[in-house]
C-alpha positions in Angstrom: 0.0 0.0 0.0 1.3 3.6 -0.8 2.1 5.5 2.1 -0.2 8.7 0.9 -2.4 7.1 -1.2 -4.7 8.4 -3.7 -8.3 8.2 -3.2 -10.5 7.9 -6.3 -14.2 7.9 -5.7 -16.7 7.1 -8.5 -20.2 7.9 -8.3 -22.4 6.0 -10.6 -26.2 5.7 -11.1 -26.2 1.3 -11.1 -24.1 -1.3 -9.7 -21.7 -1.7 -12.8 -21.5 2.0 -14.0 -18.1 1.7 -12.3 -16.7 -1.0 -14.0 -18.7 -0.8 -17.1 -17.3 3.0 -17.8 -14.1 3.4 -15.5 -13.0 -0.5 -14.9 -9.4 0.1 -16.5 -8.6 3.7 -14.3 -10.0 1.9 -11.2 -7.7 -1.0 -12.2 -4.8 1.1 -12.3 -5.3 3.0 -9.6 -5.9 -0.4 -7.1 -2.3 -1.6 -8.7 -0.1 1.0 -7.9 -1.6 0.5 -4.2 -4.6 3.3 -4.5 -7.8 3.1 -2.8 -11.1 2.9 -5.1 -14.6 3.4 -3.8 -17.5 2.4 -6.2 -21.0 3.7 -5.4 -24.0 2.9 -6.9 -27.0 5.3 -5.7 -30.1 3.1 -7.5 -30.9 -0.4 -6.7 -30.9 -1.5 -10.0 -34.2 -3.3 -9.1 -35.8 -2.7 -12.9 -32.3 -3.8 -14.6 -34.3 -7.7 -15.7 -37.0 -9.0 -17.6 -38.1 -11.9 -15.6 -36.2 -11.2 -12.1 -38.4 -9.7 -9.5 -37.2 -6.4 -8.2 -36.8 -7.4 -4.3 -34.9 -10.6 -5.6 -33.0 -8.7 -8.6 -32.2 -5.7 -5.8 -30.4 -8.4 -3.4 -28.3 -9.8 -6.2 -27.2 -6.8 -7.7 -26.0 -5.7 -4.3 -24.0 -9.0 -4.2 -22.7 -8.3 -7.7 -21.5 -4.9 -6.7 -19.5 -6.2 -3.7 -17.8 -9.2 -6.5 -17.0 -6.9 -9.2 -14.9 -4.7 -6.8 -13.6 -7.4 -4.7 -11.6 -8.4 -7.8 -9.3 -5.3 -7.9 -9.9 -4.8 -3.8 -12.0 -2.1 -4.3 -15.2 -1.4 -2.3 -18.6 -1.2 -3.0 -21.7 0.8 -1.2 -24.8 0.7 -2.9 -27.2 3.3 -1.8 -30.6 1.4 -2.6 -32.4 4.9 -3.9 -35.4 3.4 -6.6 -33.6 2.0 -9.8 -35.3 4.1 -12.5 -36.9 6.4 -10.5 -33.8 9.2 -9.3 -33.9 12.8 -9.0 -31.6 15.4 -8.5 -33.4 16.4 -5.2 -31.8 18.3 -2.3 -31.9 14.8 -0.3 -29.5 13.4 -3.1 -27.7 16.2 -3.1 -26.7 16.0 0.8 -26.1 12.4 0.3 -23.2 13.4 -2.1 -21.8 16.3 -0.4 -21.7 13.6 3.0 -20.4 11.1 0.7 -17.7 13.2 -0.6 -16.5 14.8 2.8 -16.7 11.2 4.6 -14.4 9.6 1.6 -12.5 12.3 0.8 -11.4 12.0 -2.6 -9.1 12.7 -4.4 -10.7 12.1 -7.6 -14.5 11.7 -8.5 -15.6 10.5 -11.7 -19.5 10.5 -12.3 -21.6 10.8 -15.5 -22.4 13.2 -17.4 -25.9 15.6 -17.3 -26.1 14.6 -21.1 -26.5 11.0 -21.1 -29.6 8.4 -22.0 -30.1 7.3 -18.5 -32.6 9.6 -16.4 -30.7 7.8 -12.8 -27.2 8.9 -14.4 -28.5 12.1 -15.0 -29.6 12.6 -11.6 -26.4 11.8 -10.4 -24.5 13.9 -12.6 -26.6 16.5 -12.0 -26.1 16.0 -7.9 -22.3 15.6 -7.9 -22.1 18.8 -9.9 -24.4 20.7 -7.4 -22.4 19.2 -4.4 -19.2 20.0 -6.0 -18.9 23.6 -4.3 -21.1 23.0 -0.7 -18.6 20.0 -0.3 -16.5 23.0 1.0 -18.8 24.8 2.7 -19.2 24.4 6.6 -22.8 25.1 7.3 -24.5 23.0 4.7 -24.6 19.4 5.7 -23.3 20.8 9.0 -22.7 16.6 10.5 -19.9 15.8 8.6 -16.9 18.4 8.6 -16.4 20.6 5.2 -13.4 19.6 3.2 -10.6 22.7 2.8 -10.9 22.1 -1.0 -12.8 20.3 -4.0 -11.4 17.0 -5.2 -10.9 17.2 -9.0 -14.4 15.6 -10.5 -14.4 14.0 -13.6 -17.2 12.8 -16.1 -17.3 9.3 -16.8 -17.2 8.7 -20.4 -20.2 8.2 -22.7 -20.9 8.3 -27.0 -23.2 11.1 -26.9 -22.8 14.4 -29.2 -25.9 16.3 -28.7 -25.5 19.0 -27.1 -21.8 18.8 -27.1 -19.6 15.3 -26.9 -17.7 14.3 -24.1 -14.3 16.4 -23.8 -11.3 14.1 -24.2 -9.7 15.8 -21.0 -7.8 12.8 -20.0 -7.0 10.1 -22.3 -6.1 6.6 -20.7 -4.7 3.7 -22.5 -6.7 0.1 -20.6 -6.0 -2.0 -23.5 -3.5 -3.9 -21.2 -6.4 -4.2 -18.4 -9.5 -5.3 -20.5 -9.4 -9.0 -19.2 -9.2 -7.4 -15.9 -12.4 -5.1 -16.6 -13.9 -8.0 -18.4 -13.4 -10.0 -15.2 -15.2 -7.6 -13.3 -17.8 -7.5 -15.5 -18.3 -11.1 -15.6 -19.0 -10.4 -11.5 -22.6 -9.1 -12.9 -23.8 -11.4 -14.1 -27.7 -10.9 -14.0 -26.4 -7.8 -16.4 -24.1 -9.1 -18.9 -25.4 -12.6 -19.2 -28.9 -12.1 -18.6 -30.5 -8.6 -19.3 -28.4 -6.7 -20.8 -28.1 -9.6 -24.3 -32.1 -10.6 -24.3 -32.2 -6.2 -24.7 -29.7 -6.7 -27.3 -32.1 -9.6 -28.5 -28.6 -12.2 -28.6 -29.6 -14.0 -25.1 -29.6 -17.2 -27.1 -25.7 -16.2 -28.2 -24.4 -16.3 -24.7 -23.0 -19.1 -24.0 -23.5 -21.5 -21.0 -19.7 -22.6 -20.4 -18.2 -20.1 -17.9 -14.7 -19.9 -19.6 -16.8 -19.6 -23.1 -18.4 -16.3 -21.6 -15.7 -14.6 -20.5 -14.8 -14.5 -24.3 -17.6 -13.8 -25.4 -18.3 -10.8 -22.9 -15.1 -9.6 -24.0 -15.7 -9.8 -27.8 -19.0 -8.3 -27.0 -17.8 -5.2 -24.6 -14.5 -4.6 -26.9 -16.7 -4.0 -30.0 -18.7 -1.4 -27.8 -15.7 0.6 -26.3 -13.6 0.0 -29.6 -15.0 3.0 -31.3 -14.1 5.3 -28.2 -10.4 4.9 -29.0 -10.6 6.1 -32.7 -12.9 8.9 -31.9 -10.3 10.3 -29.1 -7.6 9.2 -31.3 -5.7 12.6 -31.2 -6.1 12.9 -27.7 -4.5 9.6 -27.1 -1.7 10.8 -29.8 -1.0 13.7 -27.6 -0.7 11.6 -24.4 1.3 8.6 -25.6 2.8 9.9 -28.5 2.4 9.2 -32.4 3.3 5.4 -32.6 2.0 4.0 -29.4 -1.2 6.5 -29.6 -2.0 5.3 -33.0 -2.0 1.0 -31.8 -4.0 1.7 -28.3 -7.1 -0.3 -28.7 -8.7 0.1 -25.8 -9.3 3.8 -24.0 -11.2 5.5 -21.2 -11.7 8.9 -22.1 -13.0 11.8 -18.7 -13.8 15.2 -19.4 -12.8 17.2 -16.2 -15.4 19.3 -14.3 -15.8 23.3 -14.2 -17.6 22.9 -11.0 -15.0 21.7 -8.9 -11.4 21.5 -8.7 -9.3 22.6 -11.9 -6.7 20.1 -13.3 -3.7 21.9 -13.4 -0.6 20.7 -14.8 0.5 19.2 -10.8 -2.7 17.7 -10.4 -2.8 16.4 -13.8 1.1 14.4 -12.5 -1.0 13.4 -9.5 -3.8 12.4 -10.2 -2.7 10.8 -13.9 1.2 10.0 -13.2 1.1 6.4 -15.0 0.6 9.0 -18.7 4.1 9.4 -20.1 
C-alpha cells in the first residue's frame, strides 16, 4: 500500500457504471496501491425481464460487492429506486456527505447529457455538491473539506448538445481481461438482461470460460470505437506510434464545477501518462 495514497471515488447511477465506464482507471489505480470506492446510488431493481425487483435488488448488491472485490476495491450501494432518481436536495446531501466522509481525491461520475434519467440525476447532484462540499454550514454533520477534489465525467458516446471532452485520455488496452473480469461479476447484467435487450440472449454461452470471451468480444466491440474517436487525444498523451495502436481507451472530461486540473494535479492524479 502507498504511504499517501490516492483516493478515487466514483459515483455511478447502477451497480456496474463503475466497472462498465471506468473499470481500467479503477484498475490502475488499485495496482499501484490506491484506494477505489465504487458507489452505486439506485438499486438496480428494474435492470431484468423476468427477475423480481426485491430478488433482482439483493443480487445486484452482491454483484456490486464481487466486481470490486476483484481489484480490492469497495462497494456501497445506496438502494435509492432503480429508475426512478432525481436530482433532489436529499440526493444532493447524500453526495456532499459522501464526498466529505471519503475524501477524494478524484470523483468520476456521468455526465448531465446522457440516455439514462438515474445517471443524469447523479450527474446533476455531484455537480451541485461540487462547491457545498466546502462549505461548513450545509450538511453541518460531517466536517467541510478545505478544498474540492478534481471531479471528472465518466465517459459516454453522446454528441448532442456537445460530446464528451477528451480531457484525460487513458490507454486500458493492457487491463481489459481485468475489466472483463469484473464484469463477468454481474452477471444478471451481462449474461442475462443486458443480451435478451440486445435480443442475442440465445448467443451467450453457457460454459463459464466460453463467456468470459464472449463478454469480452461483446464489450471490446462497444468501447472499440471510443479509442478512434479520441484518437488525437491519445496521440498527444502517448505519442504518435504508441497513440495510434492503443485499442482500448477511457476517455474523462474534467469538471468546471470543482477542482481545476492543473498541470500538478494532472502528475497526481494521472502519473502512469508518459
Amino acid at each position: 500500500m502507498e504511504e499517501n495514497p490516492l483516493r478515487l471515488l466514483i459515483l455511478g447511477a447502477h451497480p456496474d457504471d463503475a466497472e462498465y465506464h471506468a473499470g481500467g482507471l479503477a484498475t490502475i489505480y488499485r495496482e499501484s496501491g490506491h484506494v477505489v470506492k465504487m458507489v452505486a446510488a439506485c438499486d438496480g431493481a428494474a435492470g431484468h425481464h423476468a427477475l423480481k425487483p426485491d430478488q433482482l435488488a439483493a443480487i445486484r448488491r452482491a454483484e456490486a460487492d464481487a466486481g470490486a472485490a476483484v481489484i480490492g476495491a469497495t462497494a456501497e450501494v445506496w438502494g435509492y429506486p432503480d429508475g426512478a432518481l432525481q436530482p433532489t436536495l436529499e440526493l444532493r446531501g447524500r453526495v456532499v456527505r459522501a464526498i466529505r466522509s471519503f475524501q477524494p481525491d478524484l470523483v468520476l461520475t456521468h455526465r448531465v447529457y446522457d440516455y439514462h434519467p438515474d445517471h443524469r440525476a447523479v450527474g446533476q447532484a455531484v455537480q451541485d455538491a461540487s462547491y457545498l462540499v466546502t462549505v461548513p454550514l450545509v450538511e453541518p454533520e460531517v466536517p467541510a473539506l478545505r478544498r474540492d477534489p478534481v471531479v471528472a465525467c465518466l465517459p459516454d458516446a453522446f454528441t448532442r448538445p456537445y460530446p464528451l471532452a477528451g480531457d484525460v485520455a487513458i490507454d486500458v488496452t493492457d487491463r481489459l481481461d481485468t475489466i472483463v473480469r469484473m464484469l463477468a461479476c454481474h452477471r444478471s447484467q451481462v449474461f442475462e438482461w443486458l443480451p435478451w435487450l440486445a435480443g442475442v440472449l440465445d448467443q451467450v454461452p453457457a460454459d463459464d470460460a466460453q463467456r468470459l470471451a464472449w463478454l469480452r468480444d461483446w464489450y471490446g466491440a462497444i468501447v472499440r470505437p471510443r479509442a478512434d474517436r479520441y484518437r488525437t487525444e491519445l496521440v498527444a498523451a502517448y505519442g504518435e506510434e504508441r497513440g495510434r495502436q492503443i485499442a482500448f481507451a477511457e476517455v474523462f472530461e474534467i469538471s468546471q464545477y470543482a477542482a481545476p486540473l492543473d498541470e500538478a494535479a494532472r502528475r497526481r492524479l494521472f502519473w502512469f501518462l508518459p
